[in-house]
N, C-alpha and C positions, 0 to 999 in steps of 0.2 A: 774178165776176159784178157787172155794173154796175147799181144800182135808178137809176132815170130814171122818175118821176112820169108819167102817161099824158097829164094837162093838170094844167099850172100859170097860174092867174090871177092878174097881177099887179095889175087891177081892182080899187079895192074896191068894193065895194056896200054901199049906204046901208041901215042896222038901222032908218031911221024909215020910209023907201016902198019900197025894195025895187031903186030903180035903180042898173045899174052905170055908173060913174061912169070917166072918163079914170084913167090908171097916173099920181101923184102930186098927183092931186088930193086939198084940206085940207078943202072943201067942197062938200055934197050939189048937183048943175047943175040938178035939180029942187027941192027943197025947202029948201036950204040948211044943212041940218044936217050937223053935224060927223060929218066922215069917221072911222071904224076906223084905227088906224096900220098900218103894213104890221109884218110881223112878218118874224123869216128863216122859212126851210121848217122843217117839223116833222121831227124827228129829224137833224139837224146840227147839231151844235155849232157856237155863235159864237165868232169870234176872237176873242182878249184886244186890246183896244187898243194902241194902238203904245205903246212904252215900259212897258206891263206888266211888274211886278214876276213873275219864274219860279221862284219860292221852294217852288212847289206840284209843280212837276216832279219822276217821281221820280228816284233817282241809280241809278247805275249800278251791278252788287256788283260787292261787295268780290274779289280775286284767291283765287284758295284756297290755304292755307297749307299749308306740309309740316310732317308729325307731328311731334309732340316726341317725343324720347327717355324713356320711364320713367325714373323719381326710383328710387333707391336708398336705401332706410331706412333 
């Protein structure tokens, strides 16, 4: 099953008047107050950067081993 958002606004709207504002605009077209940045969607994880270090990845197990023979006392 695929989630798909019902409306995503890529808008932002200004926290000092309330207008929404062109997709990448840095400042309010009415009052000139600085814009909200855009953020990604909520519940997605961001990519790592190109050339990110993968040190955090987990590994893969280990093969499984065949039994050892019991020791003799």
């Amino acid at each position: 099953m695929c989630f798909r958002p019902a409306d995503l606004s890529v808008a932002p709207t200004c926290k000092k008047c309330g207008v929404e504002n062109e997709a990448g605009a840095e400042v309010c077209t009415s009052c000139g107050a600085e814009l909200p940045k855009a953020q990604g969607m909520p519940g997605i994880p961001s990519a790592p950067p190109p050339g990110a270090s993968r040190a955090a990845a987990p590994q893969a197990p280990r093969a499984p081993q065949a039994p050892t023979p019991p020791r003799a006392n």
